[in-house]
Structures are given as structure tokens and as C-alpha cells.
N, C-alpha and C positions, 0 to 999 in steps of 0.2 A: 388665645392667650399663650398656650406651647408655642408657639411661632417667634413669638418675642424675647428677647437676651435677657439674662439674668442681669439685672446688676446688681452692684456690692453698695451694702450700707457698711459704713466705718461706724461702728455703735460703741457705748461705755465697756471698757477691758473687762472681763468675767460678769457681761450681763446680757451674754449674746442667745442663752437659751429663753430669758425674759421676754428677748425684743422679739424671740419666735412665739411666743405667747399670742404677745399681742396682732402679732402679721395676722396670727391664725382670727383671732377675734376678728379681724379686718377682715376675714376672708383673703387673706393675698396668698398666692403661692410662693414660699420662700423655702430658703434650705440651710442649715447648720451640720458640715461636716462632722461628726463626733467621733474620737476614738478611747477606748477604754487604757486606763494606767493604773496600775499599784502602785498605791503609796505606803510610807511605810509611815505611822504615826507613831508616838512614843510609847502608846499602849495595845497598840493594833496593826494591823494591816487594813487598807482598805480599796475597793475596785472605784477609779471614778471616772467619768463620763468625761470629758475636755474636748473643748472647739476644737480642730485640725488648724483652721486660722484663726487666731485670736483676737478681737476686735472688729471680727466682718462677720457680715450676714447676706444672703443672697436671695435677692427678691425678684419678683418678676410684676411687673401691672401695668396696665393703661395708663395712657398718659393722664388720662382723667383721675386716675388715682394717685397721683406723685405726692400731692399735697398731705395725704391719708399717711400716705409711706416715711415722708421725710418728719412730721409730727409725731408719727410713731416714739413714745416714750422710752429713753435708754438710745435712739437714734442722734448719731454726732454733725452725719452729714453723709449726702447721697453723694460716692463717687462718679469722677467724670460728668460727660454732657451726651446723650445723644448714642452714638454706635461705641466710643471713644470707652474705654476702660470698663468694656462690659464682658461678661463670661459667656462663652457659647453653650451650647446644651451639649457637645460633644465632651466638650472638660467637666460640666458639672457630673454626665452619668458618667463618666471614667473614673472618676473620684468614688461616688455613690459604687459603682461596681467591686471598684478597688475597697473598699472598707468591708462591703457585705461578704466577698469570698475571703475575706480575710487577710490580703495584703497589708505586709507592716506601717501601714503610713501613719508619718509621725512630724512635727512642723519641724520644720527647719526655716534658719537664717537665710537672706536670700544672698546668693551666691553670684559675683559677676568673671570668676575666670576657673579654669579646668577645662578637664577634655569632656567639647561635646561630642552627645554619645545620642543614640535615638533605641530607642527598647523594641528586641524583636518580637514577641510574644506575648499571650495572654491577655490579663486586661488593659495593660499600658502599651498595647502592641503599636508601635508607631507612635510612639509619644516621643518628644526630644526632652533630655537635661543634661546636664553635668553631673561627671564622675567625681566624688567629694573623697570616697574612701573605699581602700581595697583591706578586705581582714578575710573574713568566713565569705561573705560574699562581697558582690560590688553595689559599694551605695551612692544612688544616683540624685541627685535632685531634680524637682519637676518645678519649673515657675508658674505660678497664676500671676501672667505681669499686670494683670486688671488691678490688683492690689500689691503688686511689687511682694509677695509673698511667696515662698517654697514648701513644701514637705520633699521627706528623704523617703525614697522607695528602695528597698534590698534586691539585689536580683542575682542571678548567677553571672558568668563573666562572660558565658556563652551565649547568654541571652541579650549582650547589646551590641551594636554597629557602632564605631567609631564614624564621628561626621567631621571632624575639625582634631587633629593629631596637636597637641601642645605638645612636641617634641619633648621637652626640659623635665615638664610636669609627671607624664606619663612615664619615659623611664627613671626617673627616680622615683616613682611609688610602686613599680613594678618592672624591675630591669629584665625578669627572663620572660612574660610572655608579652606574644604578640600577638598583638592587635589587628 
């Protein structure tokens, strides 16, 4: 069963820790990126738990099981067919590693232009995305194009490769260094 692709279930919006519920009842191996946030309420503060992607869930089973998987209650509908818009286990434990050491991953909108850039280091070492924003450090986006989805990862400026110069882009967001 490790051998086979994860794929994404598109589930109902804030019921994606439910549908891991029920995977688990099923026995399936699935996965729900989560990252912690403070919120501020009007009497409190408070820590909560939130999907990294909101409205997916990542499963893995037999074909013999699809039928179990796609019933699954809070399940919208199993993306793609087949090889086609599935996650490999390389992206899901990058992800998995990236949250447990504590990398800031946080979703983000999916992004179709900026300078692509590829991460030299650490646990996103040799990942590609798009530079979004330069402040304190440089924020990159990562795609999981299995679901047309991003999170924004923080890095230092020395920490990425430039793979594709958007001339225009890059020096007006940062006219004195170089890339």
C-alpha cells in the first residue's frame, strides 16, 4: 500500500478533520496537513488547528477500496483518474517534515507568475516555487498542482536559486540585490 500515490479527495470546506475520522474507521491511510493559528476572539485568544489545504484530504487505497473512499461521508468527489492528479510521497513527507520541524507553512492562493526560484536547503531542499514577497525574508510559494493549490514558505534570500529571471518583476521588488 506505501507504494501507491496518494490521492486527493475534494471534501465539504471545514470538514476535512471529520472525513479523517471516518478514513481511519475505514482503515485507509490518509493525511491532513494541519498548521496551528491564533485567533483573536472578542473575549479570548485562542490556538487552532486549520487544514494547510482547505477542502482536500489525502488518501491512499486499493483499487478495490475506491468505492469505501469516495462514500466516505463529508467526501465531494475523488480528484483526477488513474496516475493523473495524484501526490507523490516525496511532496506529501516534505510537507509532513516541513510542519513537524516547524517551518512556517501557511496556504496560500495559487500563484501563476513571479520569479521561479528552486529552495537550496533544509527540508524544502530542491523544491521549486515562486517568489511572492521580499520583507524580513523571501516568501516563496510551493504548488501542489494535483489540486491547483499553494502554501507560502519563508526562507532567507540565500537560501534560493533563481531558475527563470522575470526581469521587470524582480528588479522592481528588489532593485539592489542580485540574484
Amino acid at each position: 500500500m506505501h507504494d501507491s500515490p496518494w490521492h486527493v479527495l475534494h471534501v465539504i470546506a471545514n470538514h476535512e478533520k471529520r472525513v479523517a475520522q471516518h478514513l481511519s474507521v475505514r482503515s485507509l491511510d490518509h493525511y491532513v496537513p494541519l498548521y496551528n493559528e491564533r485567533s483573536r476572539w472578542t473575549d479570548r485568544s485562542v490556538d487552532l488547528e486549520r487544514p494547510l489545504f482547505t477542502g482536500y484530504v489525502f488518501v491512499r487505497f486499493s483499487p478495490e477500496s475506491k468505492l469505501s473512499v469516495i462514500s466516505t461521508p463529508g467526501v465531494l468527489r475523488l480528484l483526477g483518474d488513474a496516475q493523473r492528479d495524484t501526490v507523490s510521497d516525496d511532496e506529501i513527507g516534505r510537507i509532513r517534515d516541513g510542519l513537524a520541524s516547524g517551518c512556517l507553512l501557511r496556504p496560500h492562493s495559487f500563484v501563476s507568475f513571479g520569479t521561479h526560484v528552486r529552495v537550496r536547503g533544509g527540508v524544502f531542499g530542491g523544491v521549486d516555487g515562486i517568489v511572492t514577497d521580499f520583507r524580513h525574508h523571501c516568501k516563496v510559494v510551493i504548488a501542489l498542482t494535483a489540486i491547483q493549490q499553494c502554501f507560502s514558505l519563508e526562507v532567507e534570500l540565500g537560501d534560493i536559486q533563481v531558475l527563470e529571471r522575470t526581469k521587470a518583476k524582480v528588479d522592481q521588488l528588489v532593485p539592489s540585490v542580485a540574484l
